[in-house]
KERODREN-251201 format. One record per residue (C-alpha): residue in one letter; x, y, z. Coordinates in pm, 1 decimal, decimal comma. Each point is the difference from the previous one (the first is absolute). Layout:
// residues N
(atom 'A'; (X; Y; Z))
...
// end
This chain:
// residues 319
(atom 'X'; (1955,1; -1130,0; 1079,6))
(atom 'X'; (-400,2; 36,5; -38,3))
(atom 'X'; (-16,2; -191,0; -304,8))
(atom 'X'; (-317,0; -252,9; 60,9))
(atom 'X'; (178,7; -348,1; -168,7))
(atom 'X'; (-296,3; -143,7; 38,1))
(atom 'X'; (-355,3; 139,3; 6,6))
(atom 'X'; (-308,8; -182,6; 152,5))
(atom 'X'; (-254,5; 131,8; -310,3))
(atom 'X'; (-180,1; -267,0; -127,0))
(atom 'X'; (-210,8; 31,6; -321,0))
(atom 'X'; (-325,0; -170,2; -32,9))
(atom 'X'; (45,8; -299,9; -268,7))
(atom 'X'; (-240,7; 163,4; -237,5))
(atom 'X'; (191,3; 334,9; -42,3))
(atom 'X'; (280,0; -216,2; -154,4))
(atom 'X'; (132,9; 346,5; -199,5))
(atom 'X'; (121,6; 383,4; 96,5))
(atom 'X'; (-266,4; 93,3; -236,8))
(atom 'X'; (-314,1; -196,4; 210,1))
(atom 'X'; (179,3; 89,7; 259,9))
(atom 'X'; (-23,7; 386,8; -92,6))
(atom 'X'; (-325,1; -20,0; -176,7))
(atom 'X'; (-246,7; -164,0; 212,8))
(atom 'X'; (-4,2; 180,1; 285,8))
(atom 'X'; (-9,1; 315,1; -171,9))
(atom 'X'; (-313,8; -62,2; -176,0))
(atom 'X'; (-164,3; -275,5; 252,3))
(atom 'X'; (98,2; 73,3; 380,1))
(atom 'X'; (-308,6; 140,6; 210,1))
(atom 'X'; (102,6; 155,7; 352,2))
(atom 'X'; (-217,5; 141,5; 267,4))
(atom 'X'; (97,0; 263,4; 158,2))
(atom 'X'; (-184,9; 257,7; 166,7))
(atom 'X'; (-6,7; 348,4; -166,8))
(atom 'X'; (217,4; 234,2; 60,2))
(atom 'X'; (-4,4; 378,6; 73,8))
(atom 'X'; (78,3; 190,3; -302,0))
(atom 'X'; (236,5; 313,4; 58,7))
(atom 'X'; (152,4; 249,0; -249,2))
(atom 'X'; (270,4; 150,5; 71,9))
(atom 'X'; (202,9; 362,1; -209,7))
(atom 'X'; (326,5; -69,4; -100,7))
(atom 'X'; (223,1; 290,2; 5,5))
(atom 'X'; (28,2; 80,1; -375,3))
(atom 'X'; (-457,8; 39,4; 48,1))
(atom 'X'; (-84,7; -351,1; -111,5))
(atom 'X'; (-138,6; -266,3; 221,3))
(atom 'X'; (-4,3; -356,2; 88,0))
(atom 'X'; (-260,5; -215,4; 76,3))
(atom 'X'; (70,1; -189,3; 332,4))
(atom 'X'; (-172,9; -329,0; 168,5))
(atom 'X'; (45,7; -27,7; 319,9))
(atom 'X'; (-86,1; -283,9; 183,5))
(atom 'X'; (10,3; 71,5; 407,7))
(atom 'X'; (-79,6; -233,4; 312,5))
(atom 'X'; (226,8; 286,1; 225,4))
(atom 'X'; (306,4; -136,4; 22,6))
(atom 'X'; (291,5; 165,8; -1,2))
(atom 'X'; (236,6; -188,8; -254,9))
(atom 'X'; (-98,2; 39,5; -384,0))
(atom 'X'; (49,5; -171,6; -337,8))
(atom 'X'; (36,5; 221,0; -285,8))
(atom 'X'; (-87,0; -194,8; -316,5))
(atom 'X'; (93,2; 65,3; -367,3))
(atom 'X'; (-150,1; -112,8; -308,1))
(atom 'X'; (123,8; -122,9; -296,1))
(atom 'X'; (9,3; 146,6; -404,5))
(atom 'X'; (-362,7; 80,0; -76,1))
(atom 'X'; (-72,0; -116,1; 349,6))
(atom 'X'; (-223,5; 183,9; 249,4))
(atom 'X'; (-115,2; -80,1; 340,5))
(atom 'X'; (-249,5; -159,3; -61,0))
(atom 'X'; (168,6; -331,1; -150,6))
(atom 'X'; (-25,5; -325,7; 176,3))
(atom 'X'; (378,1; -39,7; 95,0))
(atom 'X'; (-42,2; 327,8; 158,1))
(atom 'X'; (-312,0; -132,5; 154,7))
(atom 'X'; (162,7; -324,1; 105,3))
(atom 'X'; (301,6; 186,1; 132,7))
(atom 'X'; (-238,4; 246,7; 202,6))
(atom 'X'; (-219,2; -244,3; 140,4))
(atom 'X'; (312,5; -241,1; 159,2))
(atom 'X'; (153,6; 316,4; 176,5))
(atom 'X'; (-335,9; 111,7; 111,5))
(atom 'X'; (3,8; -372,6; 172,8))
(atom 'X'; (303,6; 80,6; 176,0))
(atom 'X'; (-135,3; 304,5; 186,1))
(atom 'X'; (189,5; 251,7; -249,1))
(atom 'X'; (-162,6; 295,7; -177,9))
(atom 'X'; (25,1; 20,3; -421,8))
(atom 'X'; (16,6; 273,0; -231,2))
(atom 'X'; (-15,5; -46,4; -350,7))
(atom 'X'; (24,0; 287,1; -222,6))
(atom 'X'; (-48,8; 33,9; -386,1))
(atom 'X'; (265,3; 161,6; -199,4))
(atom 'X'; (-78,6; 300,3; -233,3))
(atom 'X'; (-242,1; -68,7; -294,4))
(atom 'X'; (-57,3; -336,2; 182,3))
(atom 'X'; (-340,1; 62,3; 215,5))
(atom 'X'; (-298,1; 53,3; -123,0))
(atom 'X'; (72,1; 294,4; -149,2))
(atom 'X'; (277,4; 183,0; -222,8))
(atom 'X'; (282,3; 221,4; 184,5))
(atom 'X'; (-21,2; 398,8; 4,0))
(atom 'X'; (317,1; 33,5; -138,1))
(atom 'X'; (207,9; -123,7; -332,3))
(atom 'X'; (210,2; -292,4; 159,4))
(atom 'X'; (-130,4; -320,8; 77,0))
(atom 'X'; (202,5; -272,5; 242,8))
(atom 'X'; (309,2; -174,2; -93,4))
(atom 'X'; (228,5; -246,8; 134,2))
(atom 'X'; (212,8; 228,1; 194,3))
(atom 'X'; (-245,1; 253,8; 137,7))
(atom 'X'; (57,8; -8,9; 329,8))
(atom 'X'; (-98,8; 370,2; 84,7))
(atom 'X'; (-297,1; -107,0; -19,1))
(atom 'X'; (25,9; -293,2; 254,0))
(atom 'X'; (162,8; 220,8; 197,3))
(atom 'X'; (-324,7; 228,0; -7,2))
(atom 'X'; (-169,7; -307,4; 137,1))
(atom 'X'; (247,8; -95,9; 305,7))
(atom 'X'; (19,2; 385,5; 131,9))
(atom 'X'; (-375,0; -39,9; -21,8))
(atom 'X'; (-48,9; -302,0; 137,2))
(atom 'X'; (285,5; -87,1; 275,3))
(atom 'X'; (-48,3; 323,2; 257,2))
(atom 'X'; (-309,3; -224,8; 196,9))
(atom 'X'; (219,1; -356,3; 22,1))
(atom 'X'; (312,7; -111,0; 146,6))
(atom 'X'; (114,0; -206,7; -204,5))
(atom 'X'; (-53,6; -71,5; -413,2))
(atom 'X'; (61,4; -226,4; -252,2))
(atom 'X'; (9,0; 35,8; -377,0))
(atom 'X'; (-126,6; -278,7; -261,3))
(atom 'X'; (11,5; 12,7; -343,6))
(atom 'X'; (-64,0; -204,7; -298,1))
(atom 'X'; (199,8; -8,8; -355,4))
(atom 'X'; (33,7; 362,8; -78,1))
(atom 'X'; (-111,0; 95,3; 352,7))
(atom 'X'; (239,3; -195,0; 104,9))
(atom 'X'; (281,0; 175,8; -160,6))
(atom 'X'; (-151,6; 340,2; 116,7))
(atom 'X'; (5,1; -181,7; 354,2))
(atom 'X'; (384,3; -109,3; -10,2))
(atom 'X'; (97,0; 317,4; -201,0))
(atom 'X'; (-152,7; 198,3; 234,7))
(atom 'X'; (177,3; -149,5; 319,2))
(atom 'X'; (319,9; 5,3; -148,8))
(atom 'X'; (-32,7; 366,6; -63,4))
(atom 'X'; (-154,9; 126,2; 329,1))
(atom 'X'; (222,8; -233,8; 189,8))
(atom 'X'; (-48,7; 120,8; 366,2))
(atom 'X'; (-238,6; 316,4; -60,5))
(atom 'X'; (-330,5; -191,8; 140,9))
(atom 'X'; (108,6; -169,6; 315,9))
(atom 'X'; (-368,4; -142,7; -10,2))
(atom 'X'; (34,7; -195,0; -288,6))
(atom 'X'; (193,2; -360,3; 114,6))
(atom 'X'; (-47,7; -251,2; -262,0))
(atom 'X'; (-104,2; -18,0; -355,0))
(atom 'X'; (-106,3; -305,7; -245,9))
(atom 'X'; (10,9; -5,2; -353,2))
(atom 'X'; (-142,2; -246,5; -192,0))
(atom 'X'; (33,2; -101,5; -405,1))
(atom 'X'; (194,3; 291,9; 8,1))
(atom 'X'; (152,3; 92,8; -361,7))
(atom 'X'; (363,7; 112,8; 182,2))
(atom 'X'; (165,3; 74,0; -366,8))
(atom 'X'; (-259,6; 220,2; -200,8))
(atom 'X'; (201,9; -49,0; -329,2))
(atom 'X'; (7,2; -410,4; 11,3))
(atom 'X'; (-347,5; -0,2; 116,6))
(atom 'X'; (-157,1; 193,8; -215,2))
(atom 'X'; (164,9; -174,8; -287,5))
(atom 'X'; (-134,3; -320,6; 173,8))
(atom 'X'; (-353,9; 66,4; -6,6))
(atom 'X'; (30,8; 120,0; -378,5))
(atom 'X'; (107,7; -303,3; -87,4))
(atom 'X'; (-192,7; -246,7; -226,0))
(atom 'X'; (-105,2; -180,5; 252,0))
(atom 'X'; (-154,0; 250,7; 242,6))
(atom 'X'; (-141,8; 209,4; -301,8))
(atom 'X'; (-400,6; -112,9; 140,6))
(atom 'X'; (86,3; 239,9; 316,6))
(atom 'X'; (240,1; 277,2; -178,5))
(atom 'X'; (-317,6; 71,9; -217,5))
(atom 'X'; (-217,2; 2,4; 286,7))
(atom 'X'; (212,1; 243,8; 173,0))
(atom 'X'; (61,2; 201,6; -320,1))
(atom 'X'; (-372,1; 23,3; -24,2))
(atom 'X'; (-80,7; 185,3; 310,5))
(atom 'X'; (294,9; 208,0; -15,0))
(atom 'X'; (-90,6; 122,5; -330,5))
(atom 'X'; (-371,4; 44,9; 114,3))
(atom 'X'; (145,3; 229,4; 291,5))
(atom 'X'; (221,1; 215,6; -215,1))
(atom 'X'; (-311,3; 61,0; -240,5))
(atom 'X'; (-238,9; 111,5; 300,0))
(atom 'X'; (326,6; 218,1; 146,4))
(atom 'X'; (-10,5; 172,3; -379,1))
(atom 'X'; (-305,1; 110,3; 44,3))
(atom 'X'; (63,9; 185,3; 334,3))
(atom 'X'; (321,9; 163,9; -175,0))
(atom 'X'; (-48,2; 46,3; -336,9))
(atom 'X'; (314,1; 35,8; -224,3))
(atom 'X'; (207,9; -177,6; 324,7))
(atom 'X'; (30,3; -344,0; -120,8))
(atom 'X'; (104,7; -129,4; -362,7))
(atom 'X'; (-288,5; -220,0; -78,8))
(atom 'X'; (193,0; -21,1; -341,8))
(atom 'X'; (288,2; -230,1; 197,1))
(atom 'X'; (-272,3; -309,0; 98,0))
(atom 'X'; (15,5; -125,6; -316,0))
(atom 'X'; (386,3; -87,2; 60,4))
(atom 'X'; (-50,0; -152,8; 324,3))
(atom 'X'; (15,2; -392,7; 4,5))
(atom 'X'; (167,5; -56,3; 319,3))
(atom 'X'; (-41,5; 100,0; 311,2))
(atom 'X'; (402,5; 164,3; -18,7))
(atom 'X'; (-167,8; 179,8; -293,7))
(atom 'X'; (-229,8; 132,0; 190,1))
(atom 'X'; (228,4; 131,2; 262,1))
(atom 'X'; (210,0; 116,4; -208,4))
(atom 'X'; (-248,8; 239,5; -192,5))
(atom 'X'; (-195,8; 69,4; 300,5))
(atom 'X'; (111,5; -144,6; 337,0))
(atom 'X'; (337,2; 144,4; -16,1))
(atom 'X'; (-69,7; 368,7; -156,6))
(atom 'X'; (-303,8; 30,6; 228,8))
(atom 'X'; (140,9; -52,5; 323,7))
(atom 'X'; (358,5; 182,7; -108,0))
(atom 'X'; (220,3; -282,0; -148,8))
(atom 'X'; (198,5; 47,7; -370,2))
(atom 'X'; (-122,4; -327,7; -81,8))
(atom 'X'; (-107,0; -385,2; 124,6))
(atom 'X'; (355,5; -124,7; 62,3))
(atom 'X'; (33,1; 326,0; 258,6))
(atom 'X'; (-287,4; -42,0; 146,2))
(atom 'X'; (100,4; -372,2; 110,0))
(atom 'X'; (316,4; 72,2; 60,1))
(atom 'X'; (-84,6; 254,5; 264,1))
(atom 'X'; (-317,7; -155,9; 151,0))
(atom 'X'; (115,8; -408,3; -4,2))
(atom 'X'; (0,6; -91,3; 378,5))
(atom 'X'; (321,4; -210,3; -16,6))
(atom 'X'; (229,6; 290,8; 4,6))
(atom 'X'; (-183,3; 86,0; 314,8))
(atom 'X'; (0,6; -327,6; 189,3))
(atom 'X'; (337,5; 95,5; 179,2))
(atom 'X'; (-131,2; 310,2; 148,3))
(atom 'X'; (-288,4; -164,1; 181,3))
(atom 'X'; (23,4; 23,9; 372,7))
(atom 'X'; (-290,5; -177,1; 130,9))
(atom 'X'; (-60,5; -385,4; -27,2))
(atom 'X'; (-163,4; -63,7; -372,3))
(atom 'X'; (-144,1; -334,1; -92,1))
(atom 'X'; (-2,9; -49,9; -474,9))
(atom 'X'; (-188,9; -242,7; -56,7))
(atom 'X'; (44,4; -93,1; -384,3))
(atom 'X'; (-114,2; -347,5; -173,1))
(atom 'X'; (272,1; -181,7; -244,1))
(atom 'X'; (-335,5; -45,4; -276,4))
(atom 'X'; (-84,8; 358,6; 21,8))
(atom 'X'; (-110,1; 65,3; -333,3))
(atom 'X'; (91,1; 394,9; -1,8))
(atom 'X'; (367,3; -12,1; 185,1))
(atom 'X'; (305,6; -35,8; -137,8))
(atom 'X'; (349,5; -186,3; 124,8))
(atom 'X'; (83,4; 316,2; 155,5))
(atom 'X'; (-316,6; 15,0; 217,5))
(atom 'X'; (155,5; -309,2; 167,8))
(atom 'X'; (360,5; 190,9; 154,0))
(atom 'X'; (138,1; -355,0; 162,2))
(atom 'X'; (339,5; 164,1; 61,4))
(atom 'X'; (-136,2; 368,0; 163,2))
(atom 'X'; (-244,9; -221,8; 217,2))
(atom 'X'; (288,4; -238,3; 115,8))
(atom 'X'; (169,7; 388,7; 123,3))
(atom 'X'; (-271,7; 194,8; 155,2))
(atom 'X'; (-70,1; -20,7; 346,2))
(atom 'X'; (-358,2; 184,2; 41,4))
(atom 'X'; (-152,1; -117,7; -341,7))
(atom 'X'; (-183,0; -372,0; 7,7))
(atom 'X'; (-46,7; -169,8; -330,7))
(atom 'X'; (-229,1; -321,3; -92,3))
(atom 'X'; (27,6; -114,2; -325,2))
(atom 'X'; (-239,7; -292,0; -20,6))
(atom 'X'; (-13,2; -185,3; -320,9))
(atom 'X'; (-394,0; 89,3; -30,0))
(atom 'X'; (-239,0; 251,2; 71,4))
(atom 'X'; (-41,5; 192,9; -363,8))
(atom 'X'; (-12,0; 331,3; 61,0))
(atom 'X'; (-193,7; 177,0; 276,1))
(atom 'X'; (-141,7; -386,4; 31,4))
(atom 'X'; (76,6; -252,0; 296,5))
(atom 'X'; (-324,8; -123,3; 16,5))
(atom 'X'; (-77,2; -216,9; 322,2))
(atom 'X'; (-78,6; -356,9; -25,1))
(atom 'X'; (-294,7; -115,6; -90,8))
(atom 'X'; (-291,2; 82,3; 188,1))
(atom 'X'; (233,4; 323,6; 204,2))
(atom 'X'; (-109,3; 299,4; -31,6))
(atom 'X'; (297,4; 171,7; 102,2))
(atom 'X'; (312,0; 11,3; -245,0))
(atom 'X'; (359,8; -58,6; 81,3))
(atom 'X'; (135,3; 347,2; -64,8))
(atom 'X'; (-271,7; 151,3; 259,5))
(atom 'X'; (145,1; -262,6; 289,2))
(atom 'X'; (320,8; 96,3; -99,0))
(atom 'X'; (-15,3; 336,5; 17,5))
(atom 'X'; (-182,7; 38,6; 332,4))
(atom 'X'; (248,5; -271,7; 163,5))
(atom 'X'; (309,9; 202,8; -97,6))
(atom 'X'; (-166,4; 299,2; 121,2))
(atom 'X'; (-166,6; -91,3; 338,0))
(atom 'X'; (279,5; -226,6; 72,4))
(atom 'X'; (109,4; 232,4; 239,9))
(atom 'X'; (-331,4; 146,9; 118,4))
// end
């Protein structure tokens, strides 16, 4: 049964909310790290990914994924990099399509389920390492999870994953974080998204029905007028029905740590699978009561957060 009854996260007293805890180190957190070697790679359809790679020649690797609107550059990527790069480990973190610094070749962007293109990264990435390791947060997160319950035993290499504030229902979440009270980081999303889908237009005119952005509200509006029909989908409730991680959890053959606070702003009840957990044997769940989402800040003063210690102790716990 690894279902975590208890978890040792502690918030700092002054984050006494999901949303300070989500907030703040979004917008505040500083981490020094030094630079990384930038790499782009094709992808078999003739796009390309922009890769940061992050080597001290080891031979085990960490494979990080971002979050919605994330990039590589973020400081929970940052923070994540840097505490592996302590523990003698080598990190990539790559940037999904249209996520870089620079728009995609082709029409589709990323979405939640894409994991053709992570696999692009780990055929890339894995042939010079022994062993690796995949980490992803929120909607990298359900790409990570999604993606080892679907190539089950194809990469021998890869022997653990992590996902943290991972959104394991699409649906429920999405609803969620449309919600009245999570409208301040819908919009922000919205914004971006919409600002991406104008630039694509201009790359392929006639492709994309500006005409629809007036309709969109919520971000299941948006995927269900873009997201969905982009990437091959009838509509929204498809495209989360197909690409949610939960249905995938089962499949996973390789220890997996979810790491999911109880005050996430964006997840839903369903993110939080008490019953499934109590059943699987390979996938770990912690459901501390705090942490917002992609949060854990350390204590005061620490510069390290709580999901980076507990993702490198589940996966060099065996090293």
């Amino acid at each position: 049964m690894p279902l975590t009854s208890e978890s040792f996260y502690q918030r700092p007293k002054w984050l006494f909310s999901g949303h300070l805890e989500t907030i703040y180190p979004a917008l505040f957190r500083k981490v020094e790290i030094q630079k990384p070697e930038r790499e782009r790679i094709t992808t078999a359809d003739g796009d390309f990914l922009d890769l940061d790679w992050y080597r001290g020649g080891n031979d085990a690797l960490v494979i990080l994924s971002h979050g919605l609107e994330g990039n590589s550059t973020r400081p929970y990527m940052l923070g994540m990099a840097k505490e592996f790069i302590l523990k003698g480990l080598d990190v990539l973190s790559w940037n999904f399509r249209g996520c870089g610094e620079e728009l995609n070749k082709k029409i589709i962007f990323y979405h939640s389920g894409a994991t053709y293109d992570l696999d692009t990264v780990v055929i890339h990435a894995q042939k010079n390492y022994r062993n690796v390791y995949l980490v992803g947060f929120s909607l990298g997160g359900n790409l990570t999870l999604k993606y080892l319950g679907e190539k089950k035993s194809s990469y021998p290499k890869i022997k653990k994953g992590v996902a943290i504030s991972v959104p394991l229902d699409l649906a429920g979440s999405c609803n969620k974080i449309s919600s009245g009270e999570n409208v301040i980081y819908s919009k922000r999303f919205l914004n971006t998204l919409k600002e991406k889908v104008i630039r694509k237009s201009l790359a392929f005119p006639g492709e994309f029905p500006l005409r629809l952005l007036r309709k969109i509200k919520t971000l299941r509006d948006f995927d269900e007028y873009f997201t969905g029909p982009l990437h091959g989908f009838s509509d929204a409730a498809e495209y989360y029905s197909i690409n949610s991680s939960l249905q995938f959890l089962d499949q996973i053959e390789v220890p997996a740590l979810i790491l999911n606070a109880q005050n996430d702003p964006f997840l839903s009840d369903t993110c939080f699978p008490i019953k499934l957990a109590k059943r699987l044997e390979l996938v770990h769940f912690e459901f501390p009561k705090h942490g917002g989402h992609v949060g854990f800040s350390g204590p005061t003063g620490e510069k390290s957060f709580y999901s980076e210690l507990r993702a490198v102790e589940f996966i060099t716990r065996d090293l």
